[in-house]
mmCIF file as Biopython writes it, N, C-alpha, C and O atoms, coordinates in Angstrom:
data_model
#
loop_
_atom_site.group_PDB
_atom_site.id
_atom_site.type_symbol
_atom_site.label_atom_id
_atom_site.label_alt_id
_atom_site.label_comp_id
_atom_site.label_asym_id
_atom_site.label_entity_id
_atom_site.label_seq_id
_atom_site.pdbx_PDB_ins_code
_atom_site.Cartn_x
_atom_site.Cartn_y
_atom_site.Cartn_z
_atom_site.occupancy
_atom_site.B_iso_or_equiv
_atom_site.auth_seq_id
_atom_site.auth_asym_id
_atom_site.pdbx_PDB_model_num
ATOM 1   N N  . UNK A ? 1  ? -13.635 -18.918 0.255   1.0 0.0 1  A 1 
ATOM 2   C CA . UNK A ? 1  ? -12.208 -19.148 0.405   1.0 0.0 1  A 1 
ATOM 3   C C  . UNK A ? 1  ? -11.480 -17.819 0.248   1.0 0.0 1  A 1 
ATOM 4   O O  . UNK A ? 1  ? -11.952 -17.129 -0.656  1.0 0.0 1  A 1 
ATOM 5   N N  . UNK A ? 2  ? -10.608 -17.370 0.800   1.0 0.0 2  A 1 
ATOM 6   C CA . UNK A ? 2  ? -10.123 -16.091 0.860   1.0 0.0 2  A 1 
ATOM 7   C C  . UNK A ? 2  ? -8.345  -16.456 1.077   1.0 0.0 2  A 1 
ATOM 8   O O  . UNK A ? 2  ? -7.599  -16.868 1.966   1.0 0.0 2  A 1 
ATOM 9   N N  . UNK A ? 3  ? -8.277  -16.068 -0.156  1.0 0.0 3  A 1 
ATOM 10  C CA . UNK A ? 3  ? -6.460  -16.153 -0.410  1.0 0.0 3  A 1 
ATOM 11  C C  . UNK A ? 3  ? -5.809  -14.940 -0.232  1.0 0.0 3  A 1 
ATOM 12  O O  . UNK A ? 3  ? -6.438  -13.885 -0.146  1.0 0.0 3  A 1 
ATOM 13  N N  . UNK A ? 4  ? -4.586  -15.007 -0.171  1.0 0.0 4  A 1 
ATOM 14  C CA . UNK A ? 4  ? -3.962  -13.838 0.332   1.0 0.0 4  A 1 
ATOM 15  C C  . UNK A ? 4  ? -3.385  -13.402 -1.336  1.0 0.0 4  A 1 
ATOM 16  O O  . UNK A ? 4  ? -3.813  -13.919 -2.368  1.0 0.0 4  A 1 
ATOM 17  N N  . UNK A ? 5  ? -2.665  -12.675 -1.281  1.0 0.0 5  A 1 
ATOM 18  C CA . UNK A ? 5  ? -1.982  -12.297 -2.970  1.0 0.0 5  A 1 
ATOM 19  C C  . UNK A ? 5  ? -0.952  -13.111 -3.145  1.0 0.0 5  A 1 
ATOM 20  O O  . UNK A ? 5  ? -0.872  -13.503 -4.309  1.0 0.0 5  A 1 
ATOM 21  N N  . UNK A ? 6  ? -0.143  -13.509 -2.441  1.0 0.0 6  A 1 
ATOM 22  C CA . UNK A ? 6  ? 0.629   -14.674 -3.107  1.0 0.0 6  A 1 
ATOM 23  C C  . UNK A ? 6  ? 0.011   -16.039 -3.523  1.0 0.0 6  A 1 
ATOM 24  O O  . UNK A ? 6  ? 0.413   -16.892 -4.315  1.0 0.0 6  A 1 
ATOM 25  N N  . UNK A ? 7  ? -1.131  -15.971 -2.713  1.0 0.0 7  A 1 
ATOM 26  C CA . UNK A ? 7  ? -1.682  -17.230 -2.616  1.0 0.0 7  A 1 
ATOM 27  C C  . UNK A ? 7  ? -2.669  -17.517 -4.489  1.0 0.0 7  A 1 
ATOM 28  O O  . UNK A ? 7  ? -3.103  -18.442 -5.176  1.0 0.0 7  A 1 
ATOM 29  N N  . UNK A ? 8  ? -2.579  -16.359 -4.511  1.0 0.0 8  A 1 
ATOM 30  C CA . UNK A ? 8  ? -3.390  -15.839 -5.680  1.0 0.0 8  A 1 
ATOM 31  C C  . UNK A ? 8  ? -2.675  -15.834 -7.009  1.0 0.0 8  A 1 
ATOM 32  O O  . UNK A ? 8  ? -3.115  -16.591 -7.873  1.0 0.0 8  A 1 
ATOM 33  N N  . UNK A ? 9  ? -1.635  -15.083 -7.283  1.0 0.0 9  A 1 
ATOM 34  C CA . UNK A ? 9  ? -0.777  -15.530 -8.149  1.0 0.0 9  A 1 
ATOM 35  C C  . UNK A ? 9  ? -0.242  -16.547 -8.200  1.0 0.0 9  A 1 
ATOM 36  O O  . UNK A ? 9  ? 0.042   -17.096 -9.264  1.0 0.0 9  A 1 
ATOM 37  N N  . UNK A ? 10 ? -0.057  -16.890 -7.365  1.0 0.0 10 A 1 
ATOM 38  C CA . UNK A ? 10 ? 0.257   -18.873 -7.519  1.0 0.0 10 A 1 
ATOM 39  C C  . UNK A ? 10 ? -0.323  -19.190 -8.054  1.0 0.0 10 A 1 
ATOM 40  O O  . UNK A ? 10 ? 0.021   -19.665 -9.136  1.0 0.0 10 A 1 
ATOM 41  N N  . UNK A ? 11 ? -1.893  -19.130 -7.563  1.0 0.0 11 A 1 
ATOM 42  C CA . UNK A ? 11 ? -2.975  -20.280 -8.430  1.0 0.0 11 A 1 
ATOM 43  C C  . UNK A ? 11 ? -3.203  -19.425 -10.238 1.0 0.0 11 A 1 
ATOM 44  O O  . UNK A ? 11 ? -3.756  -19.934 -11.213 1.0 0.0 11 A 1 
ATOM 45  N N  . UNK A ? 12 ? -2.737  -18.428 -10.166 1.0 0.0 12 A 1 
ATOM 46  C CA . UNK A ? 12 ? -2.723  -17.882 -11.803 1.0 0.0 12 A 1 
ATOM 47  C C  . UNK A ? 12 ? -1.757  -18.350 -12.706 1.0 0.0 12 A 1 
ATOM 48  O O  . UNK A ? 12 ? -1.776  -17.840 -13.826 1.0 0.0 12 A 1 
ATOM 49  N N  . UNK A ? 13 ? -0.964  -19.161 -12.478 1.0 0.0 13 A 1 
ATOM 50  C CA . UNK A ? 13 ? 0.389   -19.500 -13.292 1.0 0.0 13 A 1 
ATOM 51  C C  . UNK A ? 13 ? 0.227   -20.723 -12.476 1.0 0.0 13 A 1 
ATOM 52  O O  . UNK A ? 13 ? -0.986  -20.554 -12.353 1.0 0.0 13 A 1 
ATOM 53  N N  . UNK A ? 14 ? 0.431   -21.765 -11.847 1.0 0.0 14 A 1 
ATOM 54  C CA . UNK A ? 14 ? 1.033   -23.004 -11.270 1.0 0.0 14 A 1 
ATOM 55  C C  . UNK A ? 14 ? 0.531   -23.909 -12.544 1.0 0.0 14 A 1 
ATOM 56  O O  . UNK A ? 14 ? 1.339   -24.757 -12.922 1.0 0.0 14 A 1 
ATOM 57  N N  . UNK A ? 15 ? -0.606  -23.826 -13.182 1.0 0.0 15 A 1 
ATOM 58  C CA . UNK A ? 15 ? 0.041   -24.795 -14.015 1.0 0.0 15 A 1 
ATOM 59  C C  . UNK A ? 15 ? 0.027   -24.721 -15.758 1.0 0.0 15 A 1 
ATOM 60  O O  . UNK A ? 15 ? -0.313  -25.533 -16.618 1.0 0.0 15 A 1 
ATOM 61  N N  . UNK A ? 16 ? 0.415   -23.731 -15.793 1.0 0.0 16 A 1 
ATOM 62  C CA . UNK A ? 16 ? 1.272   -22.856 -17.507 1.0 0.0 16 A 1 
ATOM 63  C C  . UNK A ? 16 ? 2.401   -23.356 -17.618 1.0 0.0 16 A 1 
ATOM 64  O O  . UNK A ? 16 ? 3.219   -23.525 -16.715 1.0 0.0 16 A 1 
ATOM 65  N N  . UNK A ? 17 ? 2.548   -23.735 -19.231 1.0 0.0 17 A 1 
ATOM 66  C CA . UNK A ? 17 ? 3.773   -24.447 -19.428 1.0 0.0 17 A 1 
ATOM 67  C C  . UNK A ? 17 ? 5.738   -23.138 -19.136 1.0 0.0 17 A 1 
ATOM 68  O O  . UNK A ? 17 ? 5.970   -21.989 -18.761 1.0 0.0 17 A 1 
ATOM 69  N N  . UNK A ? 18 ? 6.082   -23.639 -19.335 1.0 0.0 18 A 1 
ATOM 70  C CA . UNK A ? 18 ? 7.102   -22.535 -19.575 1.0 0.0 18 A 1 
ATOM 71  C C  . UNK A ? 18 ? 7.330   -21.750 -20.495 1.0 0.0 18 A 1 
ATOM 72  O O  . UNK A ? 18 ? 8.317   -21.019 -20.412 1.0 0.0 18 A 1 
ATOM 73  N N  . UNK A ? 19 ? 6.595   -21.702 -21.462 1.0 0.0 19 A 1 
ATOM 74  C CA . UNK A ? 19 ? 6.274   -21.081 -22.257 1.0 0.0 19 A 1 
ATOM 75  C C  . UNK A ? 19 ? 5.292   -20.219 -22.123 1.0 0.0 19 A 1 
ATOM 76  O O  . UNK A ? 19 ? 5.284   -19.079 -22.589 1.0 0.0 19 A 1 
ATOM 77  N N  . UNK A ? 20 ? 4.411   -20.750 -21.465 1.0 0.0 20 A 1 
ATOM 78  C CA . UNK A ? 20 ? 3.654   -19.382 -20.976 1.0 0.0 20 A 1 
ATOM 79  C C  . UNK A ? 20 ? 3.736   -19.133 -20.107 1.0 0.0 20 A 1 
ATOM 80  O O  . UNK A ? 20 ? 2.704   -18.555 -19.768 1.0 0.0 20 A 1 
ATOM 81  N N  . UNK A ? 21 ? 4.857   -19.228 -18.856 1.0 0.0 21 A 1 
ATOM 82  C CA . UNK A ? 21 ? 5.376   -18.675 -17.674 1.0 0.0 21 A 1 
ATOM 83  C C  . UNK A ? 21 ? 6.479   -17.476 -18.290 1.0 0.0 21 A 1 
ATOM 84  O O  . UNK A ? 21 ? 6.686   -16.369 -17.794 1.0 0.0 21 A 1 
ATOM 85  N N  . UNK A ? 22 ? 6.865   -17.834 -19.043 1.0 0.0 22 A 1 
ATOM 86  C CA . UNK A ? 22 ? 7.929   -17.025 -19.751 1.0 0.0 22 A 1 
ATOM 87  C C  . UNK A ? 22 ? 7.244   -15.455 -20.497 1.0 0.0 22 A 1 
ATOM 88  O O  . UNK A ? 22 ? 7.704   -14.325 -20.666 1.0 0.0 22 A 1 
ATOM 89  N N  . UNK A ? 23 ? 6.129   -16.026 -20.753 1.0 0.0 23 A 1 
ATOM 90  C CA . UNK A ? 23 ? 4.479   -15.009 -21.560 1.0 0.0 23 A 1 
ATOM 91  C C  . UNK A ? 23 ? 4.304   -13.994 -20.686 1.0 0.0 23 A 1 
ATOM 92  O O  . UNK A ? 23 ? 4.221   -12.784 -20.900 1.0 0.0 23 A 1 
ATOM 93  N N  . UNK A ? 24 ? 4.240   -14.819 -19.335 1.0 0.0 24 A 1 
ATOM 94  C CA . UNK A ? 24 ? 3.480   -14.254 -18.213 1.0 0.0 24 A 1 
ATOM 95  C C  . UNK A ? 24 ? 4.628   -12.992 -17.993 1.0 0.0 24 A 1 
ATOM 96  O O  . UNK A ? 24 ? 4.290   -11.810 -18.065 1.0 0.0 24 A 1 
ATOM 97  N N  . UNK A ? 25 ? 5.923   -13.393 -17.737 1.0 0.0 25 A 1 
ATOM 98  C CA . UNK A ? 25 ? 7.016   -12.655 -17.088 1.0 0.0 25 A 1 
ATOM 99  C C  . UNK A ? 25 ? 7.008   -11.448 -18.221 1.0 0.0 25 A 1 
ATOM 100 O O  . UNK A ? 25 ? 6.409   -10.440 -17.848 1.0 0.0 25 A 1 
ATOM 101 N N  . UNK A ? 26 ? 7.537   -11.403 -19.443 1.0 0.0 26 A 1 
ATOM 102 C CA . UNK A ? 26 ? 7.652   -10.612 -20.291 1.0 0.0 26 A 1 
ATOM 103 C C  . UNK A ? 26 ? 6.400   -10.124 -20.565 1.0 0.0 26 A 1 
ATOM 104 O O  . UNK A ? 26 ? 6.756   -9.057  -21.065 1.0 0.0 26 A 1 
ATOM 105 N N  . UNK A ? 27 ? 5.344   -10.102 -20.611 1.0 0.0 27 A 1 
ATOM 106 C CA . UNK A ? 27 ? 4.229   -9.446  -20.796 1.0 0.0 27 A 1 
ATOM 107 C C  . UNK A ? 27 ? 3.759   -8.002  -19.560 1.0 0.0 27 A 1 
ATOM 108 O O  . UNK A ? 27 ? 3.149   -6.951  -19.754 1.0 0.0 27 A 1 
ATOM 109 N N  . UNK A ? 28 ? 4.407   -8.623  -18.270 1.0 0.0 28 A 1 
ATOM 110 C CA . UNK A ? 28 ? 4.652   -7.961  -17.368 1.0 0.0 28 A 1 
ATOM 111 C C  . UNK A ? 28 ? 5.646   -7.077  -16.906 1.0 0.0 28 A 1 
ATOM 112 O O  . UNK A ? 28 ? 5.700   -6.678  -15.743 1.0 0.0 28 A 1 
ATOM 113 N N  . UNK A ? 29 ? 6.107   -6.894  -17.429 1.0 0.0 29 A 1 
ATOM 114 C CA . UNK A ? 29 ? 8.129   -6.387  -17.503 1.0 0.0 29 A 1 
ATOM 115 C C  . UNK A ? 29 ? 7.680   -4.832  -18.457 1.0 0.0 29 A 1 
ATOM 116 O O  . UNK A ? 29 ? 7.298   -4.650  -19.613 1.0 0.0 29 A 1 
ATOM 117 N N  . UNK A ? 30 ? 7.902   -4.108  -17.538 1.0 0.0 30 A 1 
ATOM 118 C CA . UNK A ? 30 ? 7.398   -2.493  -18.780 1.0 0.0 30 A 1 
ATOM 119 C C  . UNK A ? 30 ? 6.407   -2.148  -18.692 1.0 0.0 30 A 1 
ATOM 120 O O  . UNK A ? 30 ? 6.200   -1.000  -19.086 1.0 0.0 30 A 1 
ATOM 121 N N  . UNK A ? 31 ? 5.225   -2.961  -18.117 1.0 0.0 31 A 1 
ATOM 122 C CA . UNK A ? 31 ? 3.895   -2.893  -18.290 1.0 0.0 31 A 1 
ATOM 123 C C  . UNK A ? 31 ? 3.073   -1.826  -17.075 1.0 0.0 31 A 1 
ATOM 124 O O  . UNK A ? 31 ? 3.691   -1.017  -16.383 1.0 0.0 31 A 1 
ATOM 125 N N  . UNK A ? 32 ? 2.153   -1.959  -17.037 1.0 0.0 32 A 1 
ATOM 126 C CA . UNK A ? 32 ? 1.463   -1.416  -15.796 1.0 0.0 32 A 1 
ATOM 127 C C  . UNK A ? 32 ? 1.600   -1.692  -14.252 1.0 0.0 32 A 1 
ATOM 128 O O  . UNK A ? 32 ? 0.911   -2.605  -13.799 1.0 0.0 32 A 1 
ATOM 129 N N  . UNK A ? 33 ? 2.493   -0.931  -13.328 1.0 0.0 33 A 1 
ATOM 130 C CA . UNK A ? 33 ? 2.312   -1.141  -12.167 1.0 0.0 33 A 1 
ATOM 131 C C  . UNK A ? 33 ? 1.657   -2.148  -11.480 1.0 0.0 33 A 1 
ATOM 132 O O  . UNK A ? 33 ? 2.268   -2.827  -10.655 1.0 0.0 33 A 1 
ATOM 133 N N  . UNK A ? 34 ? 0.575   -2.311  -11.705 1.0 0.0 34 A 1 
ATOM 134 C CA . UNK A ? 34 ? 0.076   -3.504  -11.722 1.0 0.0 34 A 1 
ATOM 135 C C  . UNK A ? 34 ? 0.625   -4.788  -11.454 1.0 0.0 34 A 1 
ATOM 136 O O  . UNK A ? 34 ? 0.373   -5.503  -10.485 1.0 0.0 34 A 1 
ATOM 137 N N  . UNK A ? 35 ? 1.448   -5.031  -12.459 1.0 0.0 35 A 1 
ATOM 138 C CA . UNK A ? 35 ? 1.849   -6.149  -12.575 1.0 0.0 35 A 1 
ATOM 139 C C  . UNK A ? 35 ? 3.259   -6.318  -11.726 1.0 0.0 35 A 1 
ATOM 140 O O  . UNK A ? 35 ? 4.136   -7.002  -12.254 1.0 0.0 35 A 1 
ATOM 141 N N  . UNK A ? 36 ? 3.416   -5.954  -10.936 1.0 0.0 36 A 1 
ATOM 142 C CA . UNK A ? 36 ? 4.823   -5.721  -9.783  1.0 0.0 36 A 1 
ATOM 143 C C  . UNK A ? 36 ? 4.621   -6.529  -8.456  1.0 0.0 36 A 1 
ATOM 144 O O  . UNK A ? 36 ? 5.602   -6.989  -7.870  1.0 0.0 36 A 1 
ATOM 145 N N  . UNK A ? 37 ? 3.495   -6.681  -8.036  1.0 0.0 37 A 1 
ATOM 146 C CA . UNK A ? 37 ? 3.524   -7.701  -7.092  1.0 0.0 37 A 1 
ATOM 147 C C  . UNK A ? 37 ? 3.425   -8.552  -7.491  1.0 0.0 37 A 1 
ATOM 148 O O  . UNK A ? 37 ? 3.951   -9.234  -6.611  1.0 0.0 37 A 1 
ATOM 149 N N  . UNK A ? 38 ? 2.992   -9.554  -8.589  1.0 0.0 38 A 1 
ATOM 150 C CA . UNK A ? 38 ? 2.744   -10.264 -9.379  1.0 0.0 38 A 1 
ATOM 151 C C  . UNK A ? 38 ? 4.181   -10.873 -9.826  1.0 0.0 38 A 1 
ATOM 152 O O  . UNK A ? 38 ? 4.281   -12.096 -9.737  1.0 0.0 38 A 1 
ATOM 153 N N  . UNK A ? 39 ? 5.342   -10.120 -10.316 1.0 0.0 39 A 1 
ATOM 154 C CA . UNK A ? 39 ? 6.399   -10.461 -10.378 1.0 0.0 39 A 1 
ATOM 155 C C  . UNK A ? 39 ? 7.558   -10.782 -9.382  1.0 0.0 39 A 1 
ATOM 156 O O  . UNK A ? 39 ? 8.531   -11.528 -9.497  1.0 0.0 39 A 1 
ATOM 157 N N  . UNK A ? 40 ? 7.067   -9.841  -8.202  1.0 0.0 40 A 1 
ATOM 158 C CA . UNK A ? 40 ? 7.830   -9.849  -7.050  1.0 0.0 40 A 1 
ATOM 159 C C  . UNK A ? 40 ? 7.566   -11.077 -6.305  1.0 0.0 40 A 1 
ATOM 160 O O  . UNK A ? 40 ? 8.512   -11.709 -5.835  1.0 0.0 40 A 1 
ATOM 161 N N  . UNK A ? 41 ? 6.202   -11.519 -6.140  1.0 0.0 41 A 1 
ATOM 162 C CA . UNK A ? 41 ? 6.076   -13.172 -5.824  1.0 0.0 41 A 1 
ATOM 163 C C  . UNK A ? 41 ? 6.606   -14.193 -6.268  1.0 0.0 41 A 1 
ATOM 164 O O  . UNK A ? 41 ? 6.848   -15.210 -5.619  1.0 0.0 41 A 1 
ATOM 165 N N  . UNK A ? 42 ? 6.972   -13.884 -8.142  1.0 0.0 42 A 1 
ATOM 166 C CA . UNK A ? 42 ? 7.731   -14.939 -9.419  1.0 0.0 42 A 1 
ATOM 167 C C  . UNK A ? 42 ? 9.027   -14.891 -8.696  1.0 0.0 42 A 1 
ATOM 168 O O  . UNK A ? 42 ? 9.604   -15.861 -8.203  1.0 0.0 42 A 1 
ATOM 169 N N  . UNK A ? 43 ? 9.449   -13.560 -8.690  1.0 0.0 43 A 1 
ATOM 170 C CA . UNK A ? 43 ? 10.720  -13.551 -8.066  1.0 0.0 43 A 1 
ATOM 171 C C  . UNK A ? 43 ? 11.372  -13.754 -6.770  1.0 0.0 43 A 1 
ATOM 172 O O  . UNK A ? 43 ? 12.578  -13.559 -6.616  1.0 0.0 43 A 1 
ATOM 173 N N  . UNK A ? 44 ? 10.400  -14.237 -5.613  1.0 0.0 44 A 1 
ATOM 174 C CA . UNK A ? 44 ? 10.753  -14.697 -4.494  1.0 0.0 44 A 1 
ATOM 175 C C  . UNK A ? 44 ? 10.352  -16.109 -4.800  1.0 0.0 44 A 1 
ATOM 176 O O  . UNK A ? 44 ? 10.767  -16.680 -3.792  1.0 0.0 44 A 1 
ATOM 177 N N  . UNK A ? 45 ? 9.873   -16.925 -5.464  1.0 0.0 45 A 1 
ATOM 178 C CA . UNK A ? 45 ? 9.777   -18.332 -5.527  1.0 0.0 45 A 1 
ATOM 179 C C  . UNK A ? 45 ? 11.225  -18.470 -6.250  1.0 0.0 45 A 1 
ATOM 180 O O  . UNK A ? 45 ? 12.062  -19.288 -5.869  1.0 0.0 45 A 1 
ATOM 181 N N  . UNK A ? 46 ? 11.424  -17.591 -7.322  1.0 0.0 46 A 1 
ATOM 182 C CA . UNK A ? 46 ? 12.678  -18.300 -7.908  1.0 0.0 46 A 1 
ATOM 183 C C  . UNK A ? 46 ? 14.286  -17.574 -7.121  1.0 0.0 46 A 1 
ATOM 184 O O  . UNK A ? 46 ? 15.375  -17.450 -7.681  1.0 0.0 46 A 1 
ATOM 185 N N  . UNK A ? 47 ? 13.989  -17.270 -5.965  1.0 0.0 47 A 1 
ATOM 186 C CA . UNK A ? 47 ? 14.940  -16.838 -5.183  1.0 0.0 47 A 1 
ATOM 187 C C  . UNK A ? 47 ? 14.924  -18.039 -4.289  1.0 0.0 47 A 1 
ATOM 188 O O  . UNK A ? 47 ? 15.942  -18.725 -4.374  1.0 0.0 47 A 1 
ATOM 189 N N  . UNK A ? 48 ? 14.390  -18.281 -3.800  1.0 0.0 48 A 1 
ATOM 190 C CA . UNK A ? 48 ? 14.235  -19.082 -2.530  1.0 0.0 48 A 1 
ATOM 191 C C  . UNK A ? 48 ? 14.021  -20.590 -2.918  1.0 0.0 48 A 1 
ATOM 192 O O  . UNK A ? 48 ? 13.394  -21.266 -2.103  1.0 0.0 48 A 1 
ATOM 193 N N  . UNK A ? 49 ? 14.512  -21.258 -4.183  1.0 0.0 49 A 1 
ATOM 194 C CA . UNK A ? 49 ? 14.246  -22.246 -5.076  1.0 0.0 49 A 1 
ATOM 195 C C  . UNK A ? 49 ? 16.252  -22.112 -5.475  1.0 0.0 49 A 1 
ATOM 196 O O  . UNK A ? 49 ? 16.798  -23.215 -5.499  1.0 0.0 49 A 1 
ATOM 197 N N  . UNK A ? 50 ? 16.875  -21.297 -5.657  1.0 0.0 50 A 1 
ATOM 198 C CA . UNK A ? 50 ? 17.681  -21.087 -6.273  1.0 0.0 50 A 1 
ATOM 199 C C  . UNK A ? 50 ? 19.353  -21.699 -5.022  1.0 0.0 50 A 1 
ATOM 200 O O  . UNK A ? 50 ? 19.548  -21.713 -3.807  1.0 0.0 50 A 1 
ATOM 201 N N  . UNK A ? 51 ? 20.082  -22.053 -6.135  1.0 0.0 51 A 1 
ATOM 202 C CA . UNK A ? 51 ? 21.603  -21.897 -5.211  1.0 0.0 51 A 1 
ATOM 203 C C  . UNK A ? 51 ? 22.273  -20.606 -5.121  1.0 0.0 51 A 1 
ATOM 204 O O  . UNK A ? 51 ? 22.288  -19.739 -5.994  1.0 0.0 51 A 1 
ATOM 205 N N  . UNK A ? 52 ? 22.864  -20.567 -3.894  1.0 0.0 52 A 1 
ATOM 206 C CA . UNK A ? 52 ? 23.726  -19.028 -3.608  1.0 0.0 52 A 1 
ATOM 207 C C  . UNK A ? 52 ? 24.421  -18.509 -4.678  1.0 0.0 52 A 1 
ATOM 208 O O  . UNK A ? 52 ? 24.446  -17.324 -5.012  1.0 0.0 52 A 1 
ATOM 209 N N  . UNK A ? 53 ? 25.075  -19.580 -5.287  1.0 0.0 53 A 1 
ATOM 210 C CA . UNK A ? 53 ? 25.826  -18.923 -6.979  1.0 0.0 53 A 1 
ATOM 211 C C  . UNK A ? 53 ? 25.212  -18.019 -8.044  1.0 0.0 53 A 1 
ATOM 212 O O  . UNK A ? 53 ? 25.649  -17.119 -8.760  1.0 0.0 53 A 1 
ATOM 213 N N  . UNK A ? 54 ? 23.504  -18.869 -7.790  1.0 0.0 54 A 1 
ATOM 214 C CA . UNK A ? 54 ? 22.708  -18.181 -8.942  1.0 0.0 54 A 1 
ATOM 215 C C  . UNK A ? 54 ? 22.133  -16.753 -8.329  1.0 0.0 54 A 1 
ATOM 216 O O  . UNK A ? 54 ? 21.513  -15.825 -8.850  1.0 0.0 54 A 1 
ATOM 217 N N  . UNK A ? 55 ? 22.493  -16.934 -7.331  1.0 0.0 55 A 1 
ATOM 218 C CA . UNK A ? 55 ? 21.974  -15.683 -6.027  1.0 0.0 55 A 1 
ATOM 219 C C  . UNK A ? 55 ? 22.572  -14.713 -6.682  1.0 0.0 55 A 1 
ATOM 220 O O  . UNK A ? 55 ? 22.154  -13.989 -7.585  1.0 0.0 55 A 1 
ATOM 221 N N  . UNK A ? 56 ? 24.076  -14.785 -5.888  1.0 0.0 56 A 1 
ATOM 222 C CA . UNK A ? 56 ? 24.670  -13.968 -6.534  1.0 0.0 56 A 1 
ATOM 223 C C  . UNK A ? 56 ? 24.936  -13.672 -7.664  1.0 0.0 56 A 1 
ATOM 224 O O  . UNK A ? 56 ? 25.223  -12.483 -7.801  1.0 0.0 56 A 1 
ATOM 225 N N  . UNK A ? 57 ? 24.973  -14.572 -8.992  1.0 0.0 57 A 1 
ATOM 226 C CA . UNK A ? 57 ? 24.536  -14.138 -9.980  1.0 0.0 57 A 1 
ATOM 227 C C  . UNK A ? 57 ? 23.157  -12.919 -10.151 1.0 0.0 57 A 1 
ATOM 228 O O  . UNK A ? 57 ? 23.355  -11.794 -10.612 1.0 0.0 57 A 1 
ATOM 229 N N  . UNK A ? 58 ? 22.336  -13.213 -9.872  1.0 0.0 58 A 1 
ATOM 230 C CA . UNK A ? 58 ? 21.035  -12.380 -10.033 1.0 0.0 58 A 1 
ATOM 231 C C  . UNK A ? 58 ? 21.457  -10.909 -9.220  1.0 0.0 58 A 1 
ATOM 232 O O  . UNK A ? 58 ? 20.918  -9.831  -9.472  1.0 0.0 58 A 1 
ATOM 233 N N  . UNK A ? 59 ? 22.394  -11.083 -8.331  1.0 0.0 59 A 1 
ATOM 234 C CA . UNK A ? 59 ? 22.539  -9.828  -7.671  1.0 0.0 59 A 1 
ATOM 235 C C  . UNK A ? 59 ? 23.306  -8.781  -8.688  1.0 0.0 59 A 1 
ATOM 236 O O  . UNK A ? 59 ? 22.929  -7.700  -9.138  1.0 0.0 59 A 1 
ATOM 237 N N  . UNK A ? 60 ? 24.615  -9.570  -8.888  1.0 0.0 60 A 1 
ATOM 238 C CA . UNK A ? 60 ? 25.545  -8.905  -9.744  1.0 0.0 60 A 1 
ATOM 239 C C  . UNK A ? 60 ? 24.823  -7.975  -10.917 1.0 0.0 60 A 1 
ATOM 240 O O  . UNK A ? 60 ? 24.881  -6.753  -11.055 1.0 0.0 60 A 1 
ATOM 241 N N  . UNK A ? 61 ? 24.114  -8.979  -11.726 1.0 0.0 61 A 1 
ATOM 242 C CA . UNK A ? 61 ? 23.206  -8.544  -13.079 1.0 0.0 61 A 1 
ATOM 243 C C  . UNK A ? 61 ? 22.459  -7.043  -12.790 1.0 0.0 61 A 1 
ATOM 244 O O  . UNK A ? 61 ? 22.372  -6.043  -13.502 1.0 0.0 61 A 1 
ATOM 245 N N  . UNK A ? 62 ? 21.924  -7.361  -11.319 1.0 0.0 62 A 1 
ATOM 246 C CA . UNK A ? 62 ? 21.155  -6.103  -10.766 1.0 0.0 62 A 1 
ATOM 247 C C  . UNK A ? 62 ? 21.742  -5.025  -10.523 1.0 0.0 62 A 1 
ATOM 248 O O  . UNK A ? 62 ? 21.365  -3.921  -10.915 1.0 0.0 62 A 1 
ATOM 249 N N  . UNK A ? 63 ? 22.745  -5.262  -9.837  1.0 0.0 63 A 1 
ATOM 250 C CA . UNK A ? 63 ? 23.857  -4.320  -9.374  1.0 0.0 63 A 1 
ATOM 251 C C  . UNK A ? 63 ? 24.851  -3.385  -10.863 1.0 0.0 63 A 1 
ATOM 252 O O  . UNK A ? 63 ? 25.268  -2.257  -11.123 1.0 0.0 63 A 1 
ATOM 253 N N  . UNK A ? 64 ? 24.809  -4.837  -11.503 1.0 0.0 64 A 1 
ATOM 254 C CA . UNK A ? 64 ? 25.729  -3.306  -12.989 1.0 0.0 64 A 1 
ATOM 255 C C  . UNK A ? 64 ? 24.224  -3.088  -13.727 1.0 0.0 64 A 1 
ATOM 256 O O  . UNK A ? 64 ? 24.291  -2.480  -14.796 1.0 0.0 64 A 1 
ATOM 257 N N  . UNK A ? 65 ? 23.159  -3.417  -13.385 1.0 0.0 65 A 1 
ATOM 258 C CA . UNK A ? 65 ? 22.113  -2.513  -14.687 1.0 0.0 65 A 1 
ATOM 259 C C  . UNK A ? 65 ? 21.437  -1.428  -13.900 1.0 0.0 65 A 1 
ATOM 260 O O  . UNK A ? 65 ? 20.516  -0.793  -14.412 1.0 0.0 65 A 1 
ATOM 261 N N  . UNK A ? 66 ? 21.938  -1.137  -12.427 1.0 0.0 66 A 1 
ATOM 262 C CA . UNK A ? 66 ? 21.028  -0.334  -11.225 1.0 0.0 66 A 1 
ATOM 263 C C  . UNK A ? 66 ? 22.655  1.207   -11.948 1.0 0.0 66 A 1 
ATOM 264 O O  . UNK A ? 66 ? 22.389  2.367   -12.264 1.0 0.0 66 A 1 
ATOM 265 N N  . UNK A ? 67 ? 23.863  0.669   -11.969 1.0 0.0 67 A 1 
ATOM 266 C CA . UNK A ? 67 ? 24.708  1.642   -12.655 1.0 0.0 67 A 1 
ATOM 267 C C  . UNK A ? 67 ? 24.349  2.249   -13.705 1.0 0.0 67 A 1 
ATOM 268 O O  . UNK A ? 67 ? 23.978  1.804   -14.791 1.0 0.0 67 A 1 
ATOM 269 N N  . UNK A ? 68 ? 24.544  3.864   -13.131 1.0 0.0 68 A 1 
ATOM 270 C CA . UNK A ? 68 ? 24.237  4.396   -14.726 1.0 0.0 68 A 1 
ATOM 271 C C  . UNK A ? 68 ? 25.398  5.028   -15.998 1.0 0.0 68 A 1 
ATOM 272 O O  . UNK A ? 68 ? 24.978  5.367   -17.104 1.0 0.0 68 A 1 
#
């Protein structure tokens, strides 16, 4: 069976409670390069799951912490 990398991190987290989805995210955050596609997949499921409000919310947040 040959998964692609999203297909892959999916099956590494789909079924961790939120508590250890939450493990997963912060354990990864600071960490080794590595772990960046790994988050960037977390973060296109919870983009594309999300309403435009929370959109733009998430943008805004990005936008004043990208200010230096």
């Amino acid at each position: 069976m040959n998964l692609d990398l999203r297909q892959a991190i999916v099956r590494r987290v789909e079924d961790k409670s939120n508590e250890e989805l939450r493990e997963v995210i912060e354990g990864s955050i600071g960490g080794d390069d590595r772990a960046l596609p790994g988050l960037g997949v977390l973060f296109e499921i919870i983009w594309t799951h999300t309403d435009e409000q929370i959109q733009q919310e998430l943008v805004n947040t990005l936008k004043q912490n990208l200010q230096h």
